[in-house]
C-alpha positions in Angstrom: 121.3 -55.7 120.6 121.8 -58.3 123.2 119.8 -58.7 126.0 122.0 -57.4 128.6 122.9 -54.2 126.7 118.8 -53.2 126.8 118.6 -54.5 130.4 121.6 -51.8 131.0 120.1 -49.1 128.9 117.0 -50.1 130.9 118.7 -49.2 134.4 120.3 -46.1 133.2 117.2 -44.7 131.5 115.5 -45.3 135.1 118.3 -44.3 136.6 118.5 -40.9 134.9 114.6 -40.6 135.4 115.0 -41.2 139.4 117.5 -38.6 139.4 115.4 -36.0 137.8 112.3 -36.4 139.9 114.8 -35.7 143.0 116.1 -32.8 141.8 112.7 -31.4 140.4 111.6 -32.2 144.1 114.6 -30.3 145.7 113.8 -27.1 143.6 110.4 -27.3 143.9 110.9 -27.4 147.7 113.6 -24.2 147.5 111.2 -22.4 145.3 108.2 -22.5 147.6 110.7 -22.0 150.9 111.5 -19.0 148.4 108.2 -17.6 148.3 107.5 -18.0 151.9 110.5 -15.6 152.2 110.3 -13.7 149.4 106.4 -12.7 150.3 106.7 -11.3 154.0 110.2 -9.5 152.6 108.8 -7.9 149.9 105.7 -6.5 151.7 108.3 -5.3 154.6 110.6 -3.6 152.0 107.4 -1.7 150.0 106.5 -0.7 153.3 109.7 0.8 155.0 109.7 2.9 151.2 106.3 3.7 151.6 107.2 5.1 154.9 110.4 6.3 154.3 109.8 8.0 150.8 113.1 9.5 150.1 114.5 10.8 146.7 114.5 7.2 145.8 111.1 5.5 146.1 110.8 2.1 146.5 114.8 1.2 146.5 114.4 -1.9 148.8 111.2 -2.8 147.1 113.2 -3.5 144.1 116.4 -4.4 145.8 113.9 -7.7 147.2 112.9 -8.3 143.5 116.4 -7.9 141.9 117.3 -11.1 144.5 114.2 -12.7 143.7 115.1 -12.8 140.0 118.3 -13.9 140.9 117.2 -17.0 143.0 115.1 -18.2 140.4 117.9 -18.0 137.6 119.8 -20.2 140.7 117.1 -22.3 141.1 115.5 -23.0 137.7 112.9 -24.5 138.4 111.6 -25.9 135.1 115.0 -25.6 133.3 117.3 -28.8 131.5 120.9 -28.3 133.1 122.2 -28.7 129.6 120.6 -25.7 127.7 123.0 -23.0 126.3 121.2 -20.2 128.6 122.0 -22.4 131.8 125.6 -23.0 131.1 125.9 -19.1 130.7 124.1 -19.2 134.2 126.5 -21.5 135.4 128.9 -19.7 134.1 128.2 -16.6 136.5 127.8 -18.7 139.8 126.7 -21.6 141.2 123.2 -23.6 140.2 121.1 -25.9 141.7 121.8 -27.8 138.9 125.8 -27.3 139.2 125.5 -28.4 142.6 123.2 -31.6 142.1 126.2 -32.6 138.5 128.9 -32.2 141.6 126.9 -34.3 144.2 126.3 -36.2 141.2 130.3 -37.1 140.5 131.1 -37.7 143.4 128.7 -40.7 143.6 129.8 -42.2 140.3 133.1 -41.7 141.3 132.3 -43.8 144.1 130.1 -45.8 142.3 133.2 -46.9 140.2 135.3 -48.1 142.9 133.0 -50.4 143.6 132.1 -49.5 146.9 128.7 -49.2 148.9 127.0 -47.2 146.2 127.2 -49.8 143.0 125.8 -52.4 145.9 123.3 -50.3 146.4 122.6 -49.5 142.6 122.6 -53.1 142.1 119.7 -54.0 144.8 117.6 -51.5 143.6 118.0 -52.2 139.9 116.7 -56.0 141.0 114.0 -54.8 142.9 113.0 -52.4 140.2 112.9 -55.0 137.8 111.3 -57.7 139.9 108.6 -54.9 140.3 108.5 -53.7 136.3 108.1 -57.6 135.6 105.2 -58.5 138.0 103.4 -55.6 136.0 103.8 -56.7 132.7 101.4 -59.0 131.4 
């Protein structure tokens, strides 16, 4: 291997490590604005059944927990975008991670026309590796 091949192997391992500690971020920010929601819902629903009784106790109850187990399919929190189960996820509607491998084209689209975003790749990659260099003995 030549030097330049590891340097670039270097940048895209970073590169694919920056964009997982986003996207972990952005879930775990949707999953706790989740629970915020889900929490108050949830107590409002058992209580209108409680209330209301009917022939079908607690129908919005689990009406609020059928959508809760549907948001976290959607959000997948601690999932890989690539495993078999995900796809079929996928498959049925849109995931965060479907969403983030769109957002993610488009900028490598744009990256390859040479435009604002490979400048931009290219300043941080130096930075980066002025920084990882000063740390190394």
């Amino acid at each position: 291997m030549t030097m330049p091949t590891i340097a670039h192997e270097e940048s895209d391992g970073r590169w694919q490590l920056v964009r997982d500690i986003v996207v972990f971020q952005i879930k775990l920010a949707l999953d706790g604005l989740r629970d915020l929601v889900f929490s108050p819902l949830s107590l409002g629903a058992g209580l209108i059944d409680l209330f209301t009784g009917g022939s079908r106790p607690g129908r919005y109850f689990y009406e609020v927990l059928a959508l809760g187990g549907r948001t976290e399919g959607w959000i997948n929190l601690f999932g890989a975008p690539n495993l078999p189960e995900r796809q079929e996820l996928s498959a049925r509607g849109p995931t965060i991670d479907s969403l983030v491998a769109q957002v993610e084209g488009l900028v490598v689209e744009q990256y390859e026309r040479g435009g604002l975003t490979a400048s931009a790749k290219e300043a941080i990659d130096r930075s980066l590796d002025t920084i990882s260099r000063k740390g190394q003995p």
